[in-house]
PDB file as gemmi writes it, atoms N, CA and C in Angstrom:
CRYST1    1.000    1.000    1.000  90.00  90.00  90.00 P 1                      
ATOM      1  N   UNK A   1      -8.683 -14.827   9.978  1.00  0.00           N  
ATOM      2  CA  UNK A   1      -7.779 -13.744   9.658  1.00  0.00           C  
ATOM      3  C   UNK A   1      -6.854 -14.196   8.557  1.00  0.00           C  
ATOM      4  N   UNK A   2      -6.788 -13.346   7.259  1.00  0.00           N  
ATOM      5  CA  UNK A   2      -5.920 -13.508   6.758  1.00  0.00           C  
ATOM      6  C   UNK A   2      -5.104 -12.209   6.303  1.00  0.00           C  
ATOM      7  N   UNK A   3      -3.942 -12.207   6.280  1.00  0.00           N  
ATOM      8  CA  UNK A   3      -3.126 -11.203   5.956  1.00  0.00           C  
ATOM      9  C   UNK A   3      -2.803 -10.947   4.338  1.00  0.00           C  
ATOM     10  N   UNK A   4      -2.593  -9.586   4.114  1.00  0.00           N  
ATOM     11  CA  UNK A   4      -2.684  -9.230   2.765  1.00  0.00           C  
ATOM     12  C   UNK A   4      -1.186  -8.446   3.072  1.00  0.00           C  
ATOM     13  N   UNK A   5      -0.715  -7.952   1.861  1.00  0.00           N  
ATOM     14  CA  UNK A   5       0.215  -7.081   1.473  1.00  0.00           C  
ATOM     15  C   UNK A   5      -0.208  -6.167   0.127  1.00  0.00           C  
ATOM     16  N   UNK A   6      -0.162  -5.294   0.370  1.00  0.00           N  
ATOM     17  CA  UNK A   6      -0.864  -4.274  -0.913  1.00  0.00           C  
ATOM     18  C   UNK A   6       0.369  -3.584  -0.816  1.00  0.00           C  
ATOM     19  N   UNK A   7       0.457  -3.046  -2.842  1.00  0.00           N  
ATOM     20  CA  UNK A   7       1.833  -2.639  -3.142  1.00  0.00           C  
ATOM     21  C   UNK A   7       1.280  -1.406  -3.616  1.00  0.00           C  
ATOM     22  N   UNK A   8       1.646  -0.374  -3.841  1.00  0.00           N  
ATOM     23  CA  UNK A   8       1.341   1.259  -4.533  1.00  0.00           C  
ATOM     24  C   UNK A   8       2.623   2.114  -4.413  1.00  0.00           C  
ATOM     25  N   UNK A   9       2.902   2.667  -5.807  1.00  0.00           N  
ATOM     26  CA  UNK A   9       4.012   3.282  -5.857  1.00  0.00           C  
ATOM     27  C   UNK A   9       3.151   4.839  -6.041  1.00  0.00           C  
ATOM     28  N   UNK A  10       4.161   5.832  -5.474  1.00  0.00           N  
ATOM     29  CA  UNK A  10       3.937   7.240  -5.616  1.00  0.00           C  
ATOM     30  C   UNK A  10       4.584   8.179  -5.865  1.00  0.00           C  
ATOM     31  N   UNK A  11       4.555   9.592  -6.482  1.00  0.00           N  
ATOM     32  CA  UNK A  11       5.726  10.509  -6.216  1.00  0.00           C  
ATOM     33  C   UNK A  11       5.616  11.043  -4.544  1.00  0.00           C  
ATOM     34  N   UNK A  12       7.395  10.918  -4.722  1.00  0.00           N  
ATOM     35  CA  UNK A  12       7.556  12.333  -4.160  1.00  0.00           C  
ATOM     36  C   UNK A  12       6.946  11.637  -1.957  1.00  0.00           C  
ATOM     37  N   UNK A  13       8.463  11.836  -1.087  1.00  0.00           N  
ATOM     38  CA  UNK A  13       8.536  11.168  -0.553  1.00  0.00           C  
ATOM     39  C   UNK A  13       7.026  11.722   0.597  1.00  0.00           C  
ATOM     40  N   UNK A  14       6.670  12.763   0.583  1.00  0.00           N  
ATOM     41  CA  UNK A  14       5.859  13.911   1.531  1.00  0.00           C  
ATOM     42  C   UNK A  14       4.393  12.985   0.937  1.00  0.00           C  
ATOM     43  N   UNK A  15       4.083  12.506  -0.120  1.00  0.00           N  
ATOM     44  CA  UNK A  15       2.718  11.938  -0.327  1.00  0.00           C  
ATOM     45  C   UNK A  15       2.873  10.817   0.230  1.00  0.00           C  
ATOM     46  N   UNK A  16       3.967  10.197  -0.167  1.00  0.00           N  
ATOM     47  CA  UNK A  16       4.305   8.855   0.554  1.00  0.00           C  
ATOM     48  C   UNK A  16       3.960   8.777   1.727  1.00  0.00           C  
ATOM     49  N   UNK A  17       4.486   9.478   2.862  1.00  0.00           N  
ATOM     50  CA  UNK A  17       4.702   9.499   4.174  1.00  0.00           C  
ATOM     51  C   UNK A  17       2.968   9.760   4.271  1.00  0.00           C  
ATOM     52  N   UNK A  18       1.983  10.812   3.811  1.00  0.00           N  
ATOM     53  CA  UNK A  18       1.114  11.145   4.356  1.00  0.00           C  
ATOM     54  C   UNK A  18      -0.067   9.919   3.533  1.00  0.00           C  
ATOM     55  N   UNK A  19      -0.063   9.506   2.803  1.00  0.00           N  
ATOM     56  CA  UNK A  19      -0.732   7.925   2.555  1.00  0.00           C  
ATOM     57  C   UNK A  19      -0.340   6.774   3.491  1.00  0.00           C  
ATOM     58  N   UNK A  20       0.911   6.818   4.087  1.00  0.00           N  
ATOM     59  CA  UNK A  20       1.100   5.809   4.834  1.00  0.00           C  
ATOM     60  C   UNK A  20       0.669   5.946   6.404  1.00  0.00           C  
ATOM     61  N   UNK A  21       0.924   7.503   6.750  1.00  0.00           N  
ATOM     62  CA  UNK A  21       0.188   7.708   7.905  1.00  0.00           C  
ATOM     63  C   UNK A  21      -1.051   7.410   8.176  1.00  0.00           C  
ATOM     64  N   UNK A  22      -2.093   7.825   6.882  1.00  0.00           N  
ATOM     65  CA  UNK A  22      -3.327   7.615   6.808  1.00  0.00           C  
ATOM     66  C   UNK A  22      -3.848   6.592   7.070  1.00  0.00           C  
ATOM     67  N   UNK A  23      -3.046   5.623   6.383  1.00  0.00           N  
ATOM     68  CA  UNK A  23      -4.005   4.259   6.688  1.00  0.00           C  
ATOM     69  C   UNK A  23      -3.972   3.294   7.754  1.00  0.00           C  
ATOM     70  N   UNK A  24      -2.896   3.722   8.251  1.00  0.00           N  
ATOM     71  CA  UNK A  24      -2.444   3.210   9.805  1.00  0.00           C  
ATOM     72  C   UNK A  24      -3.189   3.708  10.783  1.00  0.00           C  
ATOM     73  N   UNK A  25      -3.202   5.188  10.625  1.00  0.00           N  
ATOM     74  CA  UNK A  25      -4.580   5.989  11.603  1.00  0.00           C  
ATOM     75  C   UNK A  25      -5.500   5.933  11.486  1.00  0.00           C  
ATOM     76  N   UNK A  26      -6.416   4.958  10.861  1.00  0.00           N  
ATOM     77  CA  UNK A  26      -7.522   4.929   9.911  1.00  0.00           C  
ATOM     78  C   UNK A  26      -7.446   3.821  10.482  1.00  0.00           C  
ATOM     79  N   UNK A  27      -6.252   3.023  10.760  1.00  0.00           N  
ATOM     80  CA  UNK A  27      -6.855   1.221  11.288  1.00  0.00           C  
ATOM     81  C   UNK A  27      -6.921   0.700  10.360  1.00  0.00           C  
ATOM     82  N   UNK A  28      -6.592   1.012   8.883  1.00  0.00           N  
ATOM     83  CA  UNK A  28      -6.851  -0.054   7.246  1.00  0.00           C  
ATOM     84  C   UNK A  28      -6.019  -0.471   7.581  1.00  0.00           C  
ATOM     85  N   UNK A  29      -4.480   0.473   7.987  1.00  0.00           N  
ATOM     86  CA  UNK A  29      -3.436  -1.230   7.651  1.00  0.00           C  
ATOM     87  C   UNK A  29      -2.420  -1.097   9.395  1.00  0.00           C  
ATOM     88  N   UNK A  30      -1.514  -1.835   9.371  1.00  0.00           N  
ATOM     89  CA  UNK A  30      -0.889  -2.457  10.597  1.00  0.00           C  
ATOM     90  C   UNK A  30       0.334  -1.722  10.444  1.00  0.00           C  
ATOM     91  N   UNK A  31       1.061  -1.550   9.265  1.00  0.00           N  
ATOM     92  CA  UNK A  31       2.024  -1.009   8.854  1.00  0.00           C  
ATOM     93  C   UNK A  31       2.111  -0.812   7.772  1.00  0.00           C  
ATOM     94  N   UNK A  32       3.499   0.164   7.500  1.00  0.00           N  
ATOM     95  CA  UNK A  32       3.315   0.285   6.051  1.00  0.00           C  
ATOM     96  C   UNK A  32       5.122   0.656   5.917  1.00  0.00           C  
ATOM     97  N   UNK A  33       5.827  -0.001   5.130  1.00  0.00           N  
ATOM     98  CA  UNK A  33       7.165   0.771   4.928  1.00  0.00           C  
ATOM     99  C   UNK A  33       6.989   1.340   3.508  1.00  0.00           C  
ATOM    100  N   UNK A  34       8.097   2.260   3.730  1.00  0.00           N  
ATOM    101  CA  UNK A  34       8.338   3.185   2.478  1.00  0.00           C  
ATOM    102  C   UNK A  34      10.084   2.853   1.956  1.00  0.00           C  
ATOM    103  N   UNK A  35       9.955   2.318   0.810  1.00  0.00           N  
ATOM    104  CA  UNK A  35      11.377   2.352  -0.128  1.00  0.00           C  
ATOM    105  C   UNK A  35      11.112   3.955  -0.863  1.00  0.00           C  
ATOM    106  N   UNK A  36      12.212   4.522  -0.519  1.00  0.00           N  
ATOM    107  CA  UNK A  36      11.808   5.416  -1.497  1.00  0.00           C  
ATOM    108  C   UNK A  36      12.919   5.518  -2.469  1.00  0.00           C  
ATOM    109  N   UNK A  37      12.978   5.902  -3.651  1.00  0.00           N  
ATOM    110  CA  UNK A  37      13.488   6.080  -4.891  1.00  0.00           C  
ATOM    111  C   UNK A  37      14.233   5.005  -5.673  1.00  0.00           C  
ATOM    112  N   UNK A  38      12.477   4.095  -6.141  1.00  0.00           N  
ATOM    113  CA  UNK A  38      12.754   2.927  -6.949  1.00  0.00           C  
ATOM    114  C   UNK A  38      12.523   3.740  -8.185  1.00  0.00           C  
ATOM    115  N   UNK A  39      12.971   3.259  -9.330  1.00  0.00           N  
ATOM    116  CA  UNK A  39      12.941   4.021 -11.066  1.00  0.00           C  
ATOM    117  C   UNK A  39      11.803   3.042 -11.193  1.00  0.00           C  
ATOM    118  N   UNK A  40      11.121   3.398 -11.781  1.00  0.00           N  
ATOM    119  CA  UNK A  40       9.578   2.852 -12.374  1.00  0.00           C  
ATOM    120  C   UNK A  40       9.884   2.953 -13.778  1.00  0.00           C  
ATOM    121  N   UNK A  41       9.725   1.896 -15.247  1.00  0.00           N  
ATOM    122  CA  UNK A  41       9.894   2.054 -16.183  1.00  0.00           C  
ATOM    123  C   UNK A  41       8.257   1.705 -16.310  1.00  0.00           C  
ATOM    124  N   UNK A  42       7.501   2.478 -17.250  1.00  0.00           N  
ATOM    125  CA  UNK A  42       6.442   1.863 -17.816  1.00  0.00           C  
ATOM    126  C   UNK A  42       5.887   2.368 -19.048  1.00  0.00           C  
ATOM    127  N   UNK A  43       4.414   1.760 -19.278  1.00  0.00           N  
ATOM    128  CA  UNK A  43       3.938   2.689 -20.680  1.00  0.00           C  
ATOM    129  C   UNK A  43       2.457   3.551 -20.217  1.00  0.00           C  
ATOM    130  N   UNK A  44       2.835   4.394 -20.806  1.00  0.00           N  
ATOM    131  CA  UNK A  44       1.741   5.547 -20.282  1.00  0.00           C  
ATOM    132  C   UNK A  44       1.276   6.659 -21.596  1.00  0.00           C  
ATOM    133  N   UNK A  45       0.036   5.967 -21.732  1.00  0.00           N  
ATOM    134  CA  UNK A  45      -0.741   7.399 -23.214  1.00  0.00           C  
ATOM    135  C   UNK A  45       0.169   6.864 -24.223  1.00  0.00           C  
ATOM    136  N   UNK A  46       0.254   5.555 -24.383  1.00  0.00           N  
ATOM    137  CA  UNK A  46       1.410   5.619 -25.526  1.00  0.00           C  
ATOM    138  C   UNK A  46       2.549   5.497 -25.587  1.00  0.00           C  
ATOM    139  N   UNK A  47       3.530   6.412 -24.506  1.00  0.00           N  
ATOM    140  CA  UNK A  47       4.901   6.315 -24.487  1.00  0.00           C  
ATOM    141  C   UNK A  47       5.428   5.464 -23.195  1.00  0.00           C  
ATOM    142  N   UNK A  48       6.604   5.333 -23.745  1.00  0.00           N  
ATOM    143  CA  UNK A  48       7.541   4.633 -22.640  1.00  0.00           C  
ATOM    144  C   UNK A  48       8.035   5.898 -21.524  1.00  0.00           C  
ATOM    145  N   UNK A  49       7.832   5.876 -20.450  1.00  0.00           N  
ATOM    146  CA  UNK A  49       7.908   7.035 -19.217  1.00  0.00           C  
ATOM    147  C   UNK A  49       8.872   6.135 -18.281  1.00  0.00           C  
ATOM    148  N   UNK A  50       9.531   7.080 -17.166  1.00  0.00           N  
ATOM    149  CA  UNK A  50      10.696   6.514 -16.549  1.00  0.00           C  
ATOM    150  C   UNK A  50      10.590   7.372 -15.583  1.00  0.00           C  
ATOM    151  N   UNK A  51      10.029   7.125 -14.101  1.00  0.00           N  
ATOM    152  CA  UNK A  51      10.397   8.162 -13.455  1.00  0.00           C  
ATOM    153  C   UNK A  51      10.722   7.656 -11.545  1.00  0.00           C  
ATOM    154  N   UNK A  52      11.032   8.620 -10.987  1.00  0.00           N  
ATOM    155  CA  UNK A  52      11.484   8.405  -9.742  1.00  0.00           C  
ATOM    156  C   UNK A  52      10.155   7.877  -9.225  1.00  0.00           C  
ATOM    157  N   UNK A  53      10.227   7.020  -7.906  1.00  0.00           N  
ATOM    158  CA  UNK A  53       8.761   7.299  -6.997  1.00  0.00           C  
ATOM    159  C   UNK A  53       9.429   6.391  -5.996  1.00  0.00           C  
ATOM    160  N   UNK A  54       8.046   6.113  -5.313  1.00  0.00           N  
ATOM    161  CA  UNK A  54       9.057   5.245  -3.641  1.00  0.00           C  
ATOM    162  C   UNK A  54       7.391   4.381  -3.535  1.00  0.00           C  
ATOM    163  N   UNK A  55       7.952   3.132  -3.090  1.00  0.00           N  
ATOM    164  CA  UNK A  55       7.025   1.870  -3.534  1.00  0.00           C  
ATOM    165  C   UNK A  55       6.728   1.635  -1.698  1.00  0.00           C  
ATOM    166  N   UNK A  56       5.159   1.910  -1.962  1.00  0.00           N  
ATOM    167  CA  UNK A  56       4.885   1.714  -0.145  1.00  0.00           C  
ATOM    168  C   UNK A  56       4.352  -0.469   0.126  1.00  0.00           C  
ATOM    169  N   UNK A  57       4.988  -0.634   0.892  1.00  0.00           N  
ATOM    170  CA  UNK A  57       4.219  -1.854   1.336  1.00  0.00           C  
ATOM    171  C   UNK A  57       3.806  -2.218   2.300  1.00  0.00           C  
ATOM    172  N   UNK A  58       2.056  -2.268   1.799  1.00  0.00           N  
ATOM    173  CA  UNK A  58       1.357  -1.859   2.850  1.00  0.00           C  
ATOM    174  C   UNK A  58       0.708  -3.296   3.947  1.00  0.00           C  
ATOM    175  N   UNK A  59       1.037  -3.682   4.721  1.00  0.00           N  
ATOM    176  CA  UNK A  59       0.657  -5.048   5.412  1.00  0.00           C  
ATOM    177  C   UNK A  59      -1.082  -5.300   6.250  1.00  0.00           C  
ATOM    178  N   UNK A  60      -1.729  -5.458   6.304  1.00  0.00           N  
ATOM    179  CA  UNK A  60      -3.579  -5.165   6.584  1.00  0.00           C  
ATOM    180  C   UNK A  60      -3.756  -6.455   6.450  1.00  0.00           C  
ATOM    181  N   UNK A  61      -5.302  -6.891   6.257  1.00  0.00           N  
ATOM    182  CA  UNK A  61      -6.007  -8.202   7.242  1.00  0.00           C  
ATOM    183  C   UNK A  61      -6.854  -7.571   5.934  1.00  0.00           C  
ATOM    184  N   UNK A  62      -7.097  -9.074   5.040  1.00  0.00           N  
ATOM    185  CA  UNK A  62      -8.083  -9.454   3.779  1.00  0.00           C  
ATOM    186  C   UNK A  62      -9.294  -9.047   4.047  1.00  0.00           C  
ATOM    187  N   UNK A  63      -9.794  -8.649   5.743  1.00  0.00           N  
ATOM    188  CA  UNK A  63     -11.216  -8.137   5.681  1.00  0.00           C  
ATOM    189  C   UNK A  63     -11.406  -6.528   5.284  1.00  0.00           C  
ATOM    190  N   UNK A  64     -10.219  -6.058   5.180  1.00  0.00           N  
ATOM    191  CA  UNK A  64     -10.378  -4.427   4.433  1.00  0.00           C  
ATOM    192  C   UNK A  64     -10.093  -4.189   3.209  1.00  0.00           C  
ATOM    193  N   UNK A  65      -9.988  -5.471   2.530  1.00  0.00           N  
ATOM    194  CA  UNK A  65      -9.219  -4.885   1.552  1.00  0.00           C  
ATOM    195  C   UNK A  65      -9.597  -4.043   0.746  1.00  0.00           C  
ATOM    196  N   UNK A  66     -11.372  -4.043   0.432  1.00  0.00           N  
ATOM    197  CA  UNK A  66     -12.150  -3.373  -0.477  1.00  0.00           C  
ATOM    198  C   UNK A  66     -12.021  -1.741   0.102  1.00  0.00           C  
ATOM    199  N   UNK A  67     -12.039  -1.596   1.476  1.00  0.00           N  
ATOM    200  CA  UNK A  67     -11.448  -0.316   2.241  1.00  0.00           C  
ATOM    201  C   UNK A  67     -10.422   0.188   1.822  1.00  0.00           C  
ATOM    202  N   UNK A  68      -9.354  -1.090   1.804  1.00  0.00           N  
ATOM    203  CA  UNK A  68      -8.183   0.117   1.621  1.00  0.00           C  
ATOM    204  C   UNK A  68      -7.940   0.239  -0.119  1.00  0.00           C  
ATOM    205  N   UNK A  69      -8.483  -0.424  -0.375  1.00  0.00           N  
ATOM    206  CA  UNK A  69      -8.823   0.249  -1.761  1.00  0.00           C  
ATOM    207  C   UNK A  69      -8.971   1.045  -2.281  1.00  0.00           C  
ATOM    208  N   UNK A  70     -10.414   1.566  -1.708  1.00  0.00           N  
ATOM    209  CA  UNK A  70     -11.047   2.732  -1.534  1.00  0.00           C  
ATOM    210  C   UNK A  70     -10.641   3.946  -1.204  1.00  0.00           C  
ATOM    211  N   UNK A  71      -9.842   3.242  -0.343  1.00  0.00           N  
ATOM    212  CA  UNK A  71      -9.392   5.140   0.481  1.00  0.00           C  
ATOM    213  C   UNK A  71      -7.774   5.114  -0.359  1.00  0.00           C  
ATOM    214  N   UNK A  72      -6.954   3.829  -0.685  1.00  0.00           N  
ATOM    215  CA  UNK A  72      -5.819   4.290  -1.717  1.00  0.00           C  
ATOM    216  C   UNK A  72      -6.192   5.371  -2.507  1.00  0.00           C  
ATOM    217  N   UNK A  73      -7.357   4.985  -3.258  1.00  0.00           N  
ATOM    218  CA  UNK A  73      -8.095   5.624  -4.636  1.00  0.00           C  
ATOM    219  C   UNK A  73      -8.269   6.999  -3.945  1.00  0.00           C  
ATOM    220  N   UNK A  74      -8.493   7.146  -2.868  1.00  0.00           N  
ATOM    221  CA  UNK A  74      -9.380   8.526  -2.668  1.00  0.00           C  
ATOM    222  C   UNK A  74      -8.155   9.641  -2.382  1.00  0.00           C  
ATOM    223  N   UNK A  75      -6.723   9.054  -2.001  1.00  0.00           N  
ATOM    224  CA  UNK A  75      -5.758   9.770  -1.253  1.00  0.00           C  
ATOM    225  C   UNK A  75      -4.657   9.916  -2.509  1.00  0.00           C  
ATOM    226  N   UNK A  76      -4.262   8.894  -3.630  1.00  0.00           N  
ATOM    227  CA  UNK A  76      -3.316   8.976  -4.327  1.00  0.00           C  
ATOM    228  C   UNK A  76      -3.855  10.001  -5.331  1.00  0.00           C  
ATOM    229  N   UNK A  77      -2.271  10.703  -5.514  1.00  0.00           N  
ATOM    230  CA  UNK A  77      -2.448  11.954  -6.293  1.00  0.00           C  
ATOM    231  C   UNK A  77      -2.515  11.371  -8.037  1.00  0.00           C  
ATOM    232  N   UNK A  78      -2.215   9.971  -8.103  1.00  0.00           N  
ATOM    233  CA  UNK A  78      -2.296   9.596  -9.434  1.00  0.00           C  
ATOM    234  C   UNK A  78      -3.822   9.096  -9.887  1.00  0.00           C  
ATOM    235  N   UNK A  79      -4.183   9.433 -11.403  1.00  0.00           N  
ATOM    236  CA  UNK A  79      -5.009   9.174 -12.100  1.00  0.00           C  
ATOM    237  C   UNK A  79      -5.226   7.639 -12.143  1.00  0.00           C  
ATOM    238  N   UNK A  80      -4.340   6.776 -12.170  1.00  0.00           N  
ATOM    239  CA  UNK A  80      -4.464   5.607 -11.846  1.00  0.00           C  
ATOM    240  C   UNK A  80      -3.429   4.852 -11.151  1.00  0.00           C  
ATOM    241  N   UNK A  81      -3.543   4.744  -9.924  1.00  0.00           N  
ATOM    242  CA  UNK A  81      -2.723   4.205  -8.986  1.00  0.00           C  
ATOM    243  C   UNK A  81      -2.281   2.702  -9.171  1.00  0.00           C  
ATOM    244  N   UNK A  82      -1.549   2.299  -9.052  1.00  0.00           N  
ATOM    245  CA  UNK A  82      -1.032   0.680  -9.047  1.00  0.00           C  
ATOM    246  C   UNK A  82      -1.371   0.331  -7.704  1.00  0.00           C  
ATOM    247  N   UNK A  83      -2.560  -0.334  -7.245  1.00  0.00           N  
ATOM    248  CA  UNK A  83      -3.329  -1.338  -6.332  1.00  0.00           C  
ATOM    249  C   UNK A  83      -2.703  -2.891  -6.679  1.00  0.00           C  
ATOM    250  N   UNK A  84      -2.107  -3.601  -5.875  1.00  0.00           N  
ATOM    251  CA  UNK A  84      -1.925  -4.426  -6.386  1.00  0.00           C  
ATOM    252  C   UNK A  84      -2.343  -5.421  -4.760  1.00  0.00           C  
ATOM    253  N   UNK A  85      -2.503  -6.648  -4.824  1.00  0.00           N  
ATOM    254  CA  UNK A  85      -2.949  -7.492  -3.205  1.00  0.00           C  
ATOM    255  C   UNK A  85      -1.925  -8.553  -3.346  1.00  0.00           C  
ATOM    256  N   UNK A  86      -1.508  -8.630  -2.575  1.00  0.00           N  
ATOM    257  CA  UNK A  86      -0.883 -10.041  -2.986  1.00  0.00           C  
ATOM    258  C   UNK A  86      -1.233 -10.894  -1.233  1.00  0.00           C  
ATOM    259  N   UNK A  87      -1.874 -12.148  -1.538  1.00  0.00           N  
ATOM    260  CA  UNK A  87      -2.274 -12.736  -0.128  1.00  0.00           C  
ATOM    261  C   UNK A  87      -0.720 -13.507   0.685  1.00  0.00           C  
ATOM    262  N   UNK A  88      -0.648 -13.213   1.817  1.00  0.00           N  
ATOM    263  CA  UNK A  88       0.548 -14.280   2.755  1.00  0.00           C  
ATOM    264  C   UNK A  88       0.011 -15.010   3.075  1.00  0.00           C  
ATOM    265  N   UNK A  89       0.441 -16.153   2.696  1.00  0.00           N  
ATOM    266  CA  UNK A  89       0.483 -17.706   3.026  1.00  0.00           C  
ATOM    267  C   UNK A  89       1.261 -18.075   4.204  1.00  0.00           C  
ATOM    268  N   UNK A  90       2.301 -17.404   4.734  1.00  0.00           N  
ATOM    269  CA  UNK A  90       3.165 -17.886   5.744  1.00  0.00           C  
ATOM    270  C   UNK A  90       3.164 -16.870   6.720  1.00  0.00           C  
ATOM    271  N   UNK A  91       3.979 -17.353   7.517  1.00  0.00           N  
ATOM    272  CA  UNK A  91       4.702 -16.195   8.326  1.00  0.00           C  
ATOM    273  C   UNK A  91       5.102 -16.499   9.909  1.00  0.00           C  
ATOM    274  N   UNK A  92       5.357 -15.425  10.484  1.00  0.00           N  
ATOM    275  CA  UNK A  92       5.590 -15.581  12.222  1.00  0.00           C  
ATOM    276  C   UNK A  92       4.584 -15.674  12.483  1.00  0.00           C  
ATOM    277  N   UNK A  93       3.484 -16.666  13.312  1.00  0.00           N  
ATOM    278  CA  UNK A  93       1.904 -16.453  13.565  1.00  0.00           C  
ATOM    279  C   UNK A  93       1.758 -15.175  14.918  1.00  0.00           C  
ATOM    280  N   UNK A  94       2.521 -14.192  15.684  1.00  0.00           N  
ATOM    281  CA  UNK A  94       2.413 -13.662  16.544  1.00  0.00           C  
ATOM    282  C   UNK A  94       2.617 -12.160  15.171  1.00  0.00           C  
ATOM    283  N   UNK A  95       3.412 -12.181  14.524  1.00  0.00           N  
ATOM    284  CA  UNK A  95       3.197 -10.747  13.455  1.00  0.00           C  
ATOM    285  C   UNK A  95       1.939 -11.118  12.881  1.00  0.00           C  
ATOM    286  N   UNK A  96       1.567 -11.924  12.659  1.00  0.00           N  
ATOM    287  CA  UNK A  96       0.489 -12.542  11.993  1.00  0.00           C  
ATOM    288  C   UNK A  96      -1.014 -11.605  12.314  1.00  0.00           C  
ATOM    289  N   UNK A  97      -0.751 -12.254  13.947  1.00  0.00           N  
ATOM    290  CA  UNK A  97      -2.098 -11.696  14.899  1.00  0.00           C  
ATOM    291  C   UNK A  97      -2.007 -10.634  15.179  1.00  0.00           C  
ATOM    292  N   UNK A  98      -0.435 -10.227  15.235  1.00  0.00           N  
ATOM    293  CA  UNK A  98      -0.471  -8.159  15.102  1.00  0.00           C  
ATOM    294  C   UNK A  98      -1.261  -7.648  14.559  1.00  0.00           C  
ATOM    295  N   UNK A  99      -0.726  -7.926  13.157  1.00  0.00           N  
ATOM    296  CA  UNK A  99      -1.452  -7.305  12.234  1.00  0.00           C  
ATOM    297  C   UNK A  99      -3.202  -7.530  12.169  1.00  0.00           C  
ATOM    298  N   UNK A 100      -3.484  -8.632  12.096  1.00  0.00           N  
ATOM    299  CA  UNK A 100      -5.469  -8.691  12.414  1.00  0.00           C  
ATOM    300  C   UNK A 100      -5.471  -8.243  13.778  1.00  0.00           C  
ATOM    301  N   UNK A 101      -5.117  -7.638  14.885  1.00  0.00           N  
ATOM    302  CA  UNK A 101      -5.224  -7.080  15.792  1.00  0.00           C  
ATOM    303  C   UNK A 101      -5.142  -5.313  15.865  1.00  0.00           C  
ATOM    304  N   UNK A 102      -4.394  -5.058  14.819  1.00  0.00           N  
ATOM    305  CA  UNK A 102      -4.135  -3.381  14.621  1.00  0.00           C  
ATOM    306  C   UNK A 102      -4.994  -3.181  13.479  1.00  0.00           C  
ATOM    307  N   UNK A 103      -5.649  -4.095  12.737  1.00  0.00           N  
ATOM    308  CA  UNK A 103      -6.389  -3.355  11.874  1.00  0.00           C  
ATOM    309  C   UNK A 103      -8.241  -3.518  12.148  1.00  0.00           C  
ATOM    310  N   UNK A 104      -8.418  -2.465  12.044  1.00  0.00           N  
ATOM    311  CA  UNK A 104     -10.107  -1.990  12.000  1.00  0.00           C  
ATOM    312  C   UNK A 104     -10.772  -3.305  11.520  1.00  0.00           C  
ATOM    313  N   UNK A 105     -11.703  -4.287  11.985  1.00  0.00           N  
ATOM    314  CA  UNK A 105     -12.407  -4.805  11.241  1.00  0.00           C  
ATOM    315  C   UNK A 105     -13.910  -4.990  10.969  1.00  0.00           C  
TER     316      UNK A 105                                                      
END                                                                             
């Protein structure tokens, strides 16, 4: 078991909430919190864009990751979503086994 953290920002707090429900009910991930209304600066088609969104972080077990990939892609209302993995190296080993215990494998 290893634990992942996947990052995806979105508009608008109602997509948020219903991507994060999803993948928890789905068994992809263990949890998921929602920050909502981080300013996103980036470049997009060219221009510099600036806008509201709320940054989900999503906690799951490295054996889904290609899953929750998949179903990010299939649920986010953006053309190209920010997927990002980042692996945990540490932690409480009992949140640890939560999490590979709540997720689908």
């Amino acid at each position: 078991m290893t634990a992942i953290v996947v990052l995806t920002t979105i508009s608008g707090l109602e997509s948020g909430k219903k991507l994060a429900r999803s993948l928890v009910e789905e068994k992809l991930a263990a949890c998921v919190n929602m920050i909502p209304f981080v300013k996103s600066t980036y470049r997009w088609e060219g221009k510099v864009v600036e806008d509201d969104e709320s940054l989900l972080i999503i906690k799951t077990d490295s054996s889904v990751k290609e899953k929750i990939i998949k179903r990010i892609k299939e649920l986010h209302p953006y053309e190209l979503p920010e997927i990002i993995t980042l692996d945990v190296t540490g932690g409480l080993e009992n949140y640890l086994n939560w999490i590979a215990e709540s997720v689908q494998q």
